[in-house]
C-alpha positions in Angstrom: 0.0 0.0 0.0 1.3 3.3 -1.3 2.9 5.3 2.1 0.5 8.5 3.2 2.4 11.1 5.3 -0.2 13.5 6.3 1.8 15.7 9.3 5.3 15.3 11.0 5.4 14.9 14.8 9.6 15.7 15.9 9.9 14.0 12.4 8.6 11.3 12.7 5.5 10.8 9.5 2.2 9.6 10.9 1.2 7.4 8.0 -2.0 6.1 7.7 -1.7 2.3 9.2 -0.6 4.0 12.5 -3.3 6.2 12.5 -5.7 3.3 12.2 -4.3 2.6 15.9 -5.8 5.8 16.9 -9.1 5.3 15.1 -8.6 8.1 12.6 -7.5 6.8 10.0 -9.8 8.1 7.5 -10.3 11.5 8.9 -6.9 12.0 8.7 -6.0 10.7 5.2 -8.7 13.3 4.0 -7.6 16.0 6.1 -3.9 17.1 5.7 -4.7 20.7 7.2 -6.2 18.7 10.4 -3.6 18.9 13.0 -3.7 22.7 12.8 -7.5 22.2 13.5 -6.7 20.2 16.1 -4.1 22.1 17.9 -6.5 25.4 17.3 -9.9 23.7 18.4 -7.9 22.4 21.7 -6.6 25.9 22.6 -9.8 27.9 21.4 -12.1 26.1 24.0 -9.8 26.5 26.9 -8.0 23.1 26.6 -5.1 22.3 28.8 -1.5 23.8 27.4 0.4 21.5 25.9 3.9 21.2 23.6 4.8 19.7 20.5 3.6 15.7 20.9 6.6 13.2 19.9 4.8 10.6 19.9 1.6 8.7 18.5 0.8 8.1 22.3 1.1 11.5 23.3 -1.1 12.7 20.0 -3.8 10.5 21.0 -4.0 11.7 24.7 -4.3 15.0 22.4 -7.5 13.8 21.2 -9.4 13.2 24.5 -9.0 17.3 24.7 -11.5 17.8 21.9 -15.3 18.3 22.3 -18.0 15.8 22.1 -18.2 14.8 18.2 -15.4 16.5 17.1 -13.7 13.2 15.2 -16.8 12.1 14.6 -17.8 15.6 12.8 -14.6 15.5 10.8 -14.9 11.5 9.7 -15.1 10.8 6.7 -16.0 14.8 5.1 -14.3 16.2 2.4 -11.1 18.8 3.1 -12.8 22.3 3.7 -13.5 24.3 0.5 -11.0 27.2 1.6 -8.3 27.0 3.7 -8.8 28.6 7.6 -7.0 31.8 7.9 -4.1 32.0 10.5 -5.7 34.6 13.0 -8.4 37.3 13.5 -8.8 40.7 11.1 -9.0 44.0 13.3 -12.5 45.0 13.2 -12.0 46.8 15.9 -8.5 50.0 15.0 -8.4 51.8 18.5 -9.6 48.9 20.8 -8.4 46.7 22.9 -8.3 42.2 22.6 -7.7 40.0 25.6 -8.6 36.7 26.6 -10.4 36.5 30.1 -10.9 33.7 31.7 -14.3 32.8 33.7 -15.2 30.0 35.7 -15.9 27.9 32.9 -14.2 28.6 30.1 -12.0 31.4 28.3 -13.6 34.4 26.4 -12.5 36.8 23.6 -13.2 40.7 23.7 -12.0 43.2 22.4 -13.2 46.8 24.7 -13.1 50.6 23.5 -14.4 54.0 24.6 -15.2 55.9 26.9 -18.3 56.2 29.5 -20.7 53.8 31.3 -19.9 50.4 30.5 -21.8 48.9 27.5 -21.8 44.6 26.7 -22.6 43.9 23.5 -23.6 40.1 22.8 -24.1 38.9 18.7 -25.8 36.2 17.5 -25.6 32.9 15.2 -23.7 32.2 13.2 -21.4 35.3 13.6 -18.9 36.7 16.4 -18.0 40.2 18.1 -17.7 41.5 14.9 -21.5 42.0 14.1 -20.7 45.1 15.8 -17.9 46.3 13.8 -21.0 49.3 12.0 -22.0 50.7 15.6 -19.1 50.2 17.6 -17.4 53.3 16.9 -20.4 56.0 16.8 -21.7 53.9 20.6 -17.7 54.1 22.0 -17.9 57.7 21.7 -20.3 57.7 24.6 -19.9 54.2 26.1 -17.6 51.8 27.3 -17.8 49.1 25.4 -17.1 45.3 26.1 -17.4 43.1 22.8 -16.9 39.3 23.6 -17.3 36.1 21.4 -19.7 34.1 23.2 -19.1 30.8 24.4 -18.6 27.9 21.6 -18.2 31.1 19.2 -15.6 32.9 17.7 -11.9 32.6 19.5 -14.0 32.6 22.7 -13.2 28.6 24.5 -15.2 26.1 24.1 -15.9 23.5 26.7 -17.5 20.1 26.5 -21.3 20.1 26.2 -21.5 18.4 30.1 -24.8 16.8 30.9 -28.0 17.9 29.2 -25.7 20.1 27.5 -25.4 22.7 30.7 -22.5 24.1 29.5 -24.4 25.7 26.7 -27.0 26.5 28.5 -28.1 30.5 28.3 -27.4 30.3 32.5 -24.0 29.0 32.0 -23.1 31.5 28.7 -24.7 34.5 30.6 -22.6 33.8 33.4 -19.8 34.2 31.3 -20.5 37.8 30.8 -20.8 38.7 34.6 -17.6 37.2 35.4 -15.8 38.8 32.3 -17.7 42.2 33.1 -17.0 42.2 36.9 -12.8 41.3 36.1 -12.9 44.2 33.8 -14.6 45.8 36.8 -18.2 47.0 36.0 -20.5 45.5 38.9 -23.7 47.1 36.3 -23.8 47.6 32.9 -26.5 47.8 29.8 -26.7 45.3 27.4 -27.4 45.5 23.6 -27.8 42.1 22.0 -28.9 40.6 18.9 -30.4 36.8 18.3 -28.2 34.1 20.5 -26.7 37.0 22.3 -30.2 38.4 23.5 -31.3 35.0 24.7 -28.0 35.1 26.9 -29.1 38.4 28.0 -32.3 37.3 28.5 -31.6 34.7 31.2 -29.2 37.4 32.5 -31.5 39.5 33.0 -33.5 37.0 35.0 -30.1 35.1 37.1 -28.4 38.5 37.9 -31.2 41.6 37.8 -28.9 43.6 40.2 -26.3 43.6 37.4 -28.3 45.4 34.5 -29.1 48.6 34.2 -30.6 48.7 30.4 -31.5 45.4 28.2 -31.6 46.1 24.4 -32.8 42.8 22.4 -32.7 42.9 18.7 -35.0 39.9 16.4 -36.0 37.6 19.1 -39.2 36.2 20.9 -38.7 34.8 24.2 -37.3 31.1 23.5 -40.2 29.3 25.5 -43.0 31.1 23.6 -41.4 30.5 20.2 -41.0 27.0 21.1 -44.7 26.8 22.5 -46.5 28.2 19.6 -44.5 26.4 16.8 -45.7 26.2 13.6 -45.3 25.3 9.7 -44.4 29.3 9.3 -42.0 28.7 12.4 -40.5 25.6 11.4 -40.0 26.5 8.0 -38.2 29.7 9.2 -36.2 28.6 11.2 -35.4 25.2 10.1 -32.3 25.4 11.8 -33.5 25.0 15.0 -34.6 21.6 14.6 -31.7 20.6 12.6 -29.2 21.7 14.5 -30.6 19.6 18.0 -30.3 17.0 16.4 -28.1 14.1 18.0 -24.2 14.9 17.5 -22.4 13.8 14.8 -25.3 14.6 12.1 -25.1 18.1 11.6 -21.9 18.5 12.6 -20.6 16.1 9.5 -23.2 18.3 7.0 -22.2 21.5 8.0 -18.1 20.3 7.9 -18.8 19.0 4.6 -19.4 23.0 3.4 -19.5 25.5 5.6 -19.8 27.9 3.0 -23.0 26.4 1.5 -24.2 26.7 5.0 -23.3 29.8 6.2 -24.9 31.4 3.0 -27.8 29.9 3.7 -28.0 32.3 6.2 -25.9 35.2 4.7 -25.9 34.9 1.5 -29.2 37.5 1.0 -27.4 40.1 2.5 -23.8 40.1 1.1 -22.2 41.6 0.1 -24.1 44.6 0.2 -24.3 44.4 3.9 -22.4 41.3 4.8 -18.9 42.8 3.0 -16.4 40.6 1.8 -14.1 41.0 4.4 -16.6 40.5 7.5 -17.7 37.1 5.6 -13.9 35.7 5.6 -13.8 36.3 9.8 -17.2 34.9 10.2 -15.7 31.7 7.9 -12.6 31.5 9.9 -14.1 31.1 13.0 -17.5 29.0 11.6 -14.8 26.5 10.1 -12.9 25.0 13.0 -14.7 21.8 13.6 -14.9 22.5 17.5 -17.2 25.9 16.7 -19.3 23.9 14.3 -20.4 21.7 17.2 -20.5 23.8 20.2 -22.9 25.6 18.0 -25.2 22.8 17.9 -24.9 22.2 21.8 -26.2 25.9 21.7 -29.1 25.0 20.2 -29.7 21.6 22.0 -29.0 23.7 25.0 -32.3 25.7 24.1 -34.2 22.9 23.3 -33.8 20.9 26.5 -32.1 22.5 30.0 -33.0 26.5 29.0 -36.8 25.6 28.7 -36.3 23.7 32.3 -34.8 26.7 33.2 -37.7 28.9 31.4 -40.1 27.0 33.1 -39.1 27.5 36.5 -39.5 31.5 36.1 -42.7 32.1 34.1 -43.6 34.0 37.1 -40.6 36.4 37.0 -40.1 39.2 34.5 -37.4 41.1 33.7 -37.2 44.4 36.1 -34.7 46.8 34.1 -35.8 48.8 31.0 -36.1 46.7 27.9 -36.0 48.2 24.6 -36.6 45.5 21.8 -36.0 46.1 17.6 -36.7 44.1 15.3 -36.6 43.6 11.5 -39.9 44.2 9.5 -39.0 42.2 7.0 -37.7 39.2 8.9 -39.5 36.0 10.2 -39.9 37.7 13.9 -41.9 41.2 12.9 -43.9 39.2 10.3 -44.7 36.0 12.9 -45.4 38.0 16.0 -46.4 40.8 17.7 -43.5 41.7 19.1 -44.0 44.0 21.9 -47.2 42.2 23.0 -44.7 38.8 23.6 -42.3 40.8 25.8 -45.0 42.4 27.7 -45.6 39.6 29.2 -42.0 39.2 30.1 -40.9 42.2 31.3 -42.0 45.3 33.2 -41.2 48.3 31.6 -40.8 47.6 27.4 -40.6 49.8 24.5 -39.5 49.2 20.7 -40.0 49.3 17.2 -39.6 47.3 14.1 -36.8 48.6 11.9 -36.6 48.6 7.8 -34.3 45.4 7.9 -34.7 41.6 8.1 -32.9 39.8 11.0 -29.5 41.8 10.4 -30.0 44.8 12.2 -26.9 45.7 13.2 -25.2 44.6 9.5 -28.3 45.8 7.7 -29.0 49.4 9.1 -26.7 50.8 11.5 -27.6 54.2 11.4 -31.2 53.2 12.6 -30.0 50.9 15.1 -27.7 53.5 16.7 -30.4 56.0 16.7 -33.0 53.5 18.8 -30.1 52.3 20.9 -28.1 55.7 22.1 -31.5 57.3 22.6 -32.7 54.3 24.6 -29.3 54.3 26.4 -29.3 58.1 27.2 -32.7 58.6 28.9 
C-alpha cells in the first residue's frame, strides 16, 4: 500500500496504518490541514496547554482534549472548500483584545471608549464582529465590552456536560458577569442581537442587580417561540430543529461545506451588507470543527435544559428597561407581535420594528444606533 504522510510529529510521518491505531485513519487521510485544527480547536475552547507531541501516544491523549463529536464531525467529510485563515482581522483599530478567563471557560473581547460600561452580545452564526457598524459611533459615549460568546468565535469552548449545561443560556450568561466584573463593572447595559439576546435574557433573570438597560434585537422569548410552533415557524427557522439533532449529524453536514451553510443564512445580504471582508472572519471562525459543534450544543442547550430553566420562572419578569427592535421584513416582525410577547416578560418595554430583516446591526446601522443611544441616554 502506497505510504501516506499526512503531518510530522519531531519527524517522525504519521502514515495512515498508525493512525488506524488511533481510530482516525480516515479522517486523517482526507484531512492534511487537520492537526492545525486540532491544535486550534484544543486551545480555542480552553484546553489544557500543551507542547509539540513526539509521539503517536502522546497525539492521542491530544484527542481526548476535543469536544464531544469532534472526530466524529470531521470523519469521513471532504477537506474544507478554503483553507482557515491564520488569525483574527481588526474589526475593531483603537480597541483593545484579551482573553479573560471565567469560571468555565476562556472568552475573547476586544473593549473601547469611553463612559458607562456597554456589553454587546451577537448572535448565530457570527462573532463580536456583528458590531464592527456601531461600535465606533456607541464608543464615543460608552464603554464598550465586545466578547465572542461561548462555543463562538476565538471565545473557549468547553464540553457540552450533561444535558448540555455548559451551553446552556445560564451558563453563557454567566460568562458575561464574570468577564464584566474582572474588567470591573459590577452594572452595565446590554445590547444584543439573536443568540446574544437569549443570553441576556436569562441574565436579565439570574443577575437583575447587574443590569441597568437590556436592548434585544429579532428575538421572541425562546419558551413562547418553542410553545406556539408552527409550519411558518419551522419553516423559518429550520435550523433550530436541525441543529438539536443528535451529534455527529449536523456536525458532518455543515463540515462537509461551511460555505453552503453559512450562506444559507448570509448569502441574501452580502455583500451589500455582509462585506467581503466580514464574511472571511465569520468563515474563519465558523470553520474550526470545535465551533461547528459547540454551535449545535447551543441550540440543544435551548431545546432541553434552557426551557427547564424557562419553566421555572414564568412567574418572574425582567425588572430593568427593555428596549426590543426588530426587522420588519424578517421572520420575527412578520410572525409575532413583538412587543405584546415581551409584555408579558418584562416590566417596563418599548420598541419598534426597523426597515431590515434579522441583520439589524449589518443591515442598518444608522437606525439601530439612533434606537439604541436614545434608549441608552434617557
Amino acid at each position: 500500500m502506497a505510504k501516506c504522510p499526512l503531518l510530522t510529529l519531531s519527524g517522525h510521518s504519521v502514515r495512515a496504518a498508525e493512525c488506524q491505531l488511533l481510530g482516525v485513519k480516515r479522517t486523517l487521510c482526507r484531512h492534511a490541514d487537520l492537526w492545525p485544527l486540532l491544535t486550534q480547536s484544543i486551545l480555542a475552547r480552553g484546553g489544557r496547554s500543551f507542547q509539540k507531541p513526539t509521539s503517536l501516544s502522546s497525539l492521542s491523549s491530544l484527542l481526548v482534549e476535543l469536544p464531544d463529536g469532534f472526530m466524529e464531525g470531521m470523519h469521513n467529510a471532504p477537506a474544507l472548500a478554503q483553507p482557515v485563515t491564520a488569525g483574527p482581522a481588526n474589526f475593531f483599530p483603537g480597541f483593545r483584545r484579551q482573553t479573560i478567563q471565567t469560571s468555565g471557560t476562556t472568552i475573547n473581547v476586544v473593549t473601547g471608549g469611553h463612559g458607562p460600561p456597554v456589553l454587546l452580545l451577537h448572535g448565530y452564526p457570527q462573532t463580536h464582529i456583528e458590531w464592527r457598524k456601531v461600535a465606533p459611533d456607541l464608543a464615543k459615549s460608552y464603554t464598550l465590552v465586545i466578547p465572542d460568546l461561548r462555543g463562538y468565535g476565538d471565545s473557549g469552548k468547553p464540553p457540552a456536560g450533561e444535558n448540555h449545561i455548559n451551553y446552556s443560556k445560564r451558563s453563557m450568561a454567566l460568562d458575561q458577569v464574570e468577564v464584566m466584573e474582572k474588567l470591573g463593572y459590577r452594572q452595565f447595559a446590554v445590547v444584543s442581537h439573536d443568540r446574544g439576546s437569549r443570553v441576556a435574557h436569562r441574565l436579565a433573570l439570574d443577575h437583575p442587580n447587574r443590569l441597568t438597560k437590556l436592548v434585544l434585537m429579532d428575538i421572541c422569548p425562546t419558551h413562547y417561540m418553542y410553545k406556539t410552533a408552527d409550519r411558518q415557524f419551522a419553516s423559518g427557522y429550520f435550523h433550530w430543529f436541525f441543529l438539536i439533532q443528535s451529534p455527529p449529524f449536523p456536525e458532518t453536514l455543515i463540515g462537509n461545506n461551511v460555505d453552503a451553510f453559512l450562506k444559507q443564512f448570509m448569502g441574501p445580504v452580502m455583500p451589500k451588507f455582509i462585506e467581503p471582508e466580514a464574511y472571511v472572519e465569520y468563515r474563519r471562525c465558523f470553520s474550526d470543527p470545535a465551533a461547528i459543534h459547540c454551535s449545535c450544543e447551543d441550540y440543544r442547550a435551548a431545546a432541553s435544559i434552557d426551557l427547564v430553566h424557562d419553566e421555572a420562572d414564568m412567574d418572574r419578569n425582567v425588572e430593568c428597561p427593555v428596549l426590543v427592535l426588530w426587522g420588519a421584513n424578517g421572520l420575527v416582525g412578520k410572525k409575532y407581535d413583538v412587543l405584546a410577547v415581551w409584555r408579558d416578560r418584562a416590566r417596563q418595554v418599548t420598541g419598534k420594528a426597523l426597515p431590515s430583516g434579522h441583520w439589524l446591526a449589518e443591515e442598518v446601522p444608522v437606525e439601530t444606533l439612533v434606537e439604541v443611544k436614545q434608549f441608552l441616554a434617557t
